[in-house]
MDTraj code that builds the backbone (N, CA, C; nanometers):
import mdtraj as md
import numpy as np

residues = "UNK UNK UNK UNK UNK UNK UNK UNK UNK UNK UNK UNK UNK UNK UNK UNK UNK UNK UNK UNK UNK UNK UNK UNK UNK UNK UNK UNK UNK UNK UNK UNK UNK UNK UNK UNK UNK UNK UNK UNK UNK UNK UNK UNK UNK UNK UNK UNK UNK UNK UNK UNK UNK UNK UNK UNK UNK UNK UNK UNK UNK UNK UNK UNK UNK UNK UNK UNK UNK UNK UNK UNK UNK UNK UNK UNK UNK UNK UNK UNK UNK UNK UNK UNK UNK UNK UNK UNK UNK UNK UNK UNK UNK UNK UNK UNK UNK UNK UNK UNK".split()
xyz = np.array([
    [13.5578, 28.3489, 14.5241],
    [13.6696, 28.3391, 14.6144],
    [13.7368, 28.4757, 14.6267],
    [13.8022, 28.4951, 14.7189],
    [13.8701, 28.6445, 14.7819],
    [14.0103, 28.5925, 14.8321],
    [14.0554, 28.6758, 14.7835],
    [14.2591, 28.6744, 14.7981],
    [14.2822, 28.7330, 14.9604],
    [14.3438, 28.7213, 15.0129],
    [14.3357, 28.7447, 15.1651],
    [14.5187, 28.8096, 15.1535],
    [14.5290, 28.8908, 15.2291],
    [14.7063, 28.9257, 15.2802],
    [14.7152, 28.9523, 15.4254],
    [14.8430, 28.9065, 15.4696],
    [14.8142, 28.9087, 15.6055],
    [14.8902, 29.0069, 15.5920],
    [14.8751, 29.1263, 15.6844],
    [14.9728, 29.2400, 15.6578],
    [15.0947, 29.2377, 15.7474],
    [15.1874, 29.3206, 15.6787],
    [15.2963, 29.2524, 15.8288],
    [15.3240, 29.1496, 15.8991],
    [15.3571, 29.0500, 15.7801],
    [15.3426, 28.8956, 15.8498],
    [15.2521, 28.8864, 16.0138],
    [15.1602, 28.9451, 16.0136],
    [15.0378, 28.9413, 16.1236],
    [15.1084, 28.9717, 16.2590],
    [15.2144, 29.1007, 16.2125],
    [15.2775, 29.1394, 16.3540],
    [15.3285, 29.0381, 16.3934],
    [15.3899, 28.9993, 16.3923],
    [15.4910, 28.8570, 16.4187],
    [15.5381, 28.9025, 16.5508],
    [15.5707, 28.8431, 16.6316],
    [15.6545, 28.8533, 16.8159],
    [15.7699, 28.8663, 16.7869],
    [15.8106, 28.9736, 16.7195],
    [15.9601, 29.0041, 16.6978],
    [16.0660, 29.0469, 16.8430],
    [16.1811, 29.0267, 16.8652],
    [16.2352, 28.9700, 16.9900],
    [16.2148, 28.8684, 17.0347],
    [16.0899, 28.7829, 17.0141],
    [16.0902, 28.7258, 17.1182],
    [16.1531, 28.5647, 16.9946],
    [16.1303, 28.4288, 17.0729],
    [16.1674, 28.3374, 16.9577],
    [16.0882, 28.2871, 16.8487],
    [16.0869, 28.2268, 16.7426],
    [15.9718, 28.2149, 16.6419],
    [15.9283, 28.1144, 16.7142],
    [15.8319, 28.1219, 16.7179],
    [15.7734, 27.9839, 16.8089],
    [15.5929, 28.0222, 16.7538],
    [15.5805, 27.9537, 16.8722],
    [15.4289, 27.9313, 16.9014],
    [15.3519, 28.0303, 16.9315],
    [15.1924, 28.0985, 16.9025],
    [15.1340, 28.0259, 16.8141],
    [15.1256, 28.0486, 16.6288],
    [15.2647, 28.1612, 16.6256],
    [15.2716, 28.2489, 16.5217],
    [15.2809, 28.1590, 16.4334],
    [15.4043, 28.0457, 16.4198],
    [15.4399, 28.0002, 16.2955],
    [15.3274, 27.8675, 16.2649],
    [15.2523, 27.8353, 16.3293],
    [15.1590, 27.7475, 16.2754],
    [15.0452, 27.7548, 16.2368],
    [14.9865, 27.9544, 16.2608],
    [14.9021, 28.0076, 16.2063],
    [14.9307, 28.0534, 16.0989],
    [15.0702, 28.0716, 16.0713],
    [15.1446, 28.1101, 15.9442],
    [15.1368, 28.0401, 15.8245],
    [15.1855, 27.9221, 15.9487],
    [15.2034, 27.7741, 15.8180],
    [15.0712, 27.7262, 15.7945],
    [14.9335, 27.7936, 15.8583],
    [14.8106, 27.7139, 15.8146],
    [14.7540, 27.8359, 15.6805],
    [14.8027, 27.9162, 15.7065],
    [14.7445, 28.0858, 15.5990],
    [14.8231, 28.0222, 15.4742],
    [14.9467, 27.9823, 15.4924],
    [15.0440, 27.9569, 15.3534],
    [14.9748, 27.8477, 15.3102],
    [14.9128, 27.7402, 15.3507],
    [14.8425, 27.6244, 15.2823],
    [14.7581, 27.6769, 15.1916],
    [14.6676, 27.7788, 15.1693],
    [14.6032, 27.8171, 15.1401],
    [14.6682, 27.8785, 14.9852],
    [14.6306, 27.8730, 14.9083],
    [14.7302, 27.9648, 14.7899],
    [14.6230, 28.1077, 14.7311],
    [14.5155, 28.1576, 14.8242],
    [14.4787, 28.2568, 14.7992],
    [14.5069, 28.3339, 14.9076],
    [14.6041, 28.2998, 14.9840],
    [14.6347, 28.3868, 15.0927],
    [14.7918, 28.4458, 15.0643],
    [14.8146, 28.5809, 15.1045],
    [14.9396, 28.6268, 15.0327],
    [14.9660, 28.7154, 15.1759],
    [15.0856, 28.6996, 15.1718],
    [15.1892, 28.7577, 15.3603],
    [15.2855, 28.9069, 15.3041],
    [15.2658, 28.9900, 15.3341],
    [15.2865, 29.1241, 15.3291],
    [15.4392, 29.1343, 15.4128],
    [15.5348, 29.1639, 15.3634],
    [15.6550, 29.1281, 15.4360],
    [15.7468, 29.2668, 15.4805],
    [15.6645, 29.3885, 15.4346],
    [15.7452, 29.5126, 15.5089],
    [15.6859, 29.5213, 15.6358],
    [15.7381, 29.6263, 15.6735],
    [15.6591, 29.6974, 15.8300],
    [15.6693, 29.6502, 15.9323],
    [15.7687, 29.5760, 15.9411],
    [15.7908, 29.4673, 16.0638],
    [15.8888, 29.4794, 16.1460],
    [15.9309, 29.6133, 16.1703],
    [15.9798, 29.6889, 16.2510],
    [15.8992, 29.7079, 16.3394],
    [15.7661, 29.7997, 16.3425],
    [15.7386, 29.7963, 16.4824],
    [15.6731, 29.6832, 16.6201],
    [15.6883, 29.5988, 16.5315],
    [15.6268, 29.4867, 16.6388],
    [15.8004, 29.4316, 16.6706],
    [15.8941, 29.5372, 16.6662],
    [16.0492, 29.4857, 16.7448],
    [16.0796, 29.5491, 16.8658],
    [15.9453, 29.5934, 16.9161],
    [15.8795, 29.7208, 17.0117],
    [16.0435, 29.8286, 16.9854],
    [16.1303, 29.8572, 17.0642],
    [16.1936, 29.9930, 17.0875],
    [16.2190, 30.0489, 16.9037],
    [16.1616, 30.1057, 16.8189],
    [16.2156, 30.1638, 16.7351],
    [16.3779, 30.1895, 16.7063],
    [16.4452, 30.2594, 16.7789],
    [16.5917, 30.2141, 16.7915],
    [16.6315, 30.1442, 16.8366],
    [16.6340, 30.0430, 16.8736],
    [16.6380, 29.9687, 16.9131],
    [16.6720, 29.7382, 16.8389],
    [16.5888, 29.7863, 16.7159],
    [16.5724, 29.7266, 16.6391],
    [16.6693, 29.6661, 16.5275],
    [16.7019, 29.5772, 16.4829],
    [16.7867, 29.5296, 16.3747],
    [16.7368, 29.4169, 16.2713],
    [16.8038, 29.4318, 16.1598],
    [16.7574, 29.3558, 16.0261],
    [16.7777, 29.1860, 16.0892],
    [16.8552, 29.1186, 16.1645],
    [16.8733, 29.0444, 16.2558],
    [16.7723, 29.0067, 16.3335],
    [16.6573, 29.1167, 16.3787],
    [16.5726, 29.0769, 16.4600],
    [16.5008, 29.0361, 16.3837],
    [16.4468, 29.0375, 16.2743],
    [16.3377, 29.0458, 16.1871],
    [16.3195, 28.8874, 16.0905],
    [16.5146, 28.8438, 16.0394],
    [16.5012, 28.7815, 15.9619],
    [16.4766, 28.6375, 15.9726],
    [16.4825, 28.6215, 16.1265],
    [16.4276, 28.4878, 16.1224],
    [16.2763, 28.4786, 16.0476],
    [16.2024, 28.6169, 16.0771],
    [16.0573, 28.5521, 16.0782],
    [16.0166, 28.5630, 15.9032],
    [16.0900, 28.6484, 15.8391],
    [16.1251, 28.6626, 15.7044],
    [16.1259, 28.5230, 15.6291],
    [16.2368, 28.4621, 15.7343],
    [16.2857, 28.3254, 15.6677],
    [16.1818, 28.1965, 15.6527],
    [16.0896, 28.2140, 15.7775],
    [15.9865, 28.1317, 15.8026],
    [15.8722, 28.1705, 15.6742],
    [15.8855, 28.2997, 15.6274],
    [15.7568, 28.3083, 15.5406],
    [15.8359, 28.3114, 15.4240],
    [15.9194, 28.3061, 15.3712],
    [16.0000, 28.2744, 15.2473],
    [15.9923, 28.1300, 15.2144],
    [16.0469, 28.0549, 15.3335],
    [15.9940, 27.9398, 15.3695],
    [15.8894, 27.8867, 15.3143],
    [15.7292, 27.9222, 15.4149],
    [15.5948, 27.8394, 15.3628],
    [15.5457, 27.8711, 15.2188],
    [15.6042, 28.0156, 15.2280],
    [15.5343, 28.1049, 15.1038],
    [15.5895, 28.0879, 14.9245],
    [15.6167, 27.9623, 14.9254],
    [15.7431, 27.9195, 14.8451],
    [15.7557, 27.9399, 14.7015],
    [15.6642, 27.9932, 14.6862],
    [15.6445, 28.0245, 14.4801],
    [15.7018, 28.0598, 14.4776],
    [15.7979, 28.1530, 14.5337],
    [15.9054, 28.2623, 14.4336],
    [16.0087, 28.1936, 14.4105],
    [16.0724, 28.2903, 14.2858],
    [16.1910, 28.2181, 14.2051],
    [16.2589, 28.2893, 14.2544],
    [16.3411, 28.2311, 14.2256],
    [16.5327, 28.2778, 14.3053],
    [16.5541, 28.4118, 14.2671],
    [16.5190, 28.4435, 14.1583],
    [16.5152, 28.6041, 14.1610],
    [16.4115, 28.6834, 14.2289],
    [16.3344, 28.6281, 14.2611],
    [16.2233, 28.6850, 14.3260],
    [16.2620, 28.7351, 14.4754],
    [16.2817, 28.5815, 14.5268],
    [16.3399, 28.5732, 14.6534],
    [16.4580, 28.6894, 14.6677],
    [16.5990, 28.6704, 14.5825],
    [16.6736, 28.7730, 14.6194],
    [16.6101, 28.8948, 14.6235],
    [16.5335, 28.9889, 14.5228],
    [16.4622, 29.1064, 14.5092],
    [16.4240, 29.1347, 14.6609],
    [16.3397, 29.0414, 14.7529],
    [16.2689, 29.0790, 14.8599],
    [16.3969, 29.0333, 14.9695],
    [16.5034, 28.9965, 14.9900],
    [16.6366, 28.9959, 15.0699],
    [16.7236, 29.1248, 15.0206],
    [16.6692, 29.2192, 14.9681],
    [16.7645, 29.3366, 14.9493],
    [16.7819, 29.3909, 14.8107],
    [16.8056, 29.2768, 14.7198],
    [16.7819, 29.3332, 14.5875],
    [16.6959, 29.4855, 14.5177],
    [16.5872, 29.4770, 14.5860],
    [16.4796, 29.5991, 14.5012],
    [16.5875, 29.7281, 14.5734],
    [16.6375, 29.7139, 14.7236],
    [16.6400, 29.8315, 14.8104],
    [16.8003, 29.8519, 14.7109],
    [16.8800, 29.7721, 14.7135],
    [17.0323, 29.7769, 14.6658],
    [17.0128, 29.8625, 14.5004],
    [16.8604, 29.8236, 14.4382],
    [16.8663, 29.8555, 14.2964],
    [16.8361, 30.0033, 14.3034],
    [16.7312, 30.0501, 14.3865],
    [16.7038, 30.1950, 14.4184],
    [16.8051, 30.2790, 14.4939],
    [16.8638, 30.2217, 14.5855],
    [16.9511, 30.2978, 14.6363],
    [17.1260, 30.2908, 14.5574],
    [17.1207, 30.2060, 14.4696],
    [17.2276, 30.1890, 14.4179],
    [17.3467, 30.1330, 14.5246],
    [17.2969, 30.0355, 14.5903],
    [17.4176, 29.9707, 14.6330],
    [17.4431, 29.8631, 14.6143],
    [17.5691, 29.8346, 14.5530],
    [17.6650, 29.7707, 14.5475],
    [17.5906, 29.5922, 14.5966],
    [17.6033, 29.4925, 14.5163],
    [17.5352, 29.3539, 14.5351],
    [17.6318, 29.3221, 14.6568],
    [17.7560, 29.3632, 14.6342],
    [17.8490, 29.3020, 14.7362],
    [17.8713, 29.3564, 14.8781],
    [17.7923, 29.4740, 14.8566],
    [17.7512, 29.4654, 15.0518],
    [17.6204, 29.4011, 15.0610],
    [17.5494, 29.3345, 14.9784],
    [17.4350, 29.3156, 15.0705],
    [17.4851, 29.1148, 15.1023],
    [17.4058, 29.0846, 15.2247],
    [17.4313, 28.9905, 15.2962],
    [17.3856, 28.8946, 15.1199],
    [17.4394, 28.7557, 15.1499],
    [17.4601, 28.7161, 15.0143],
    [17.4866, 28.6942, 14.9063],
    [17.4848, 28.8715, 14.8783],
    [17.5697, 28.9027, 14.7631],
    [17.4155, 28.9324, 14.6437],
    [17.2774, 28.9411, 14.7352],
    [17.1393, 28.9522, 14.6580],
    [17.1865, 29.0894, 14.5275],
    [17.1267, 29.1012, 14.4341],
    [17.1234, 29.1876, 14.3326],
    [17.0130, 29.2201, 14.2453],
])
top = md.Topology()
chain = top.add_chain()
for i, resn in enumerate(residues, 1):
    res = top.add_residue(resn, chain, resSeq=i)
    for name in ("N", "CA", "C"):
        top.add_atom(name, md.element.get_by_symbol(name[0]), res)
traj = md.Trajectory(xyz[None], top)
């Protein structure tokens, strides 16, 4: 057997709404538990580079946090801001949540 990652949640249609046919190819990869969803880099499928916001992104975040469900609550916070807040040293209480 071979571990599979989809990179960049498979370029997800960022702008546009989570819909069809992304999240049910999503939700058929997550059935699978040798398949693992790559969750940076998902900026440029928000096409304008400036253009772009953490807002645009987190629905589709939420959908693979969602199917992708092993992680523990610390886990989960770590990949909502935690790792970036621990390296950059900011403060738990600006990040949305309060992640750490």
């Amino acid at each position: 057997m071979v571990d599979t990652a989809i990179d960049h949640l498979s370029k997800s249609p960022i702008k546009a709404a989570v819909g069809e046919p992304w999240r049910t190819l999503i939700r058929r990869a997550a059935e699978n538990l040798r398949v693992y969803a790559k969750m940076s880099g998902l900026y440029p499928a928000a096409g304008d580079l400036a253009a772009w916001s953490a807002a645009d992104v987190r629905p589709y975040l939420q959908v693979a946090l969602d199917l992708f469900d092993e992680l523990a609550p610390a886990e989960r916070l770590a990949i909502l801001g935690g790792t970036a807040a621990s390296f950059h040293a900011i403060g738990a209480d600006r990040l949305p949540g309060g992640a750490s």
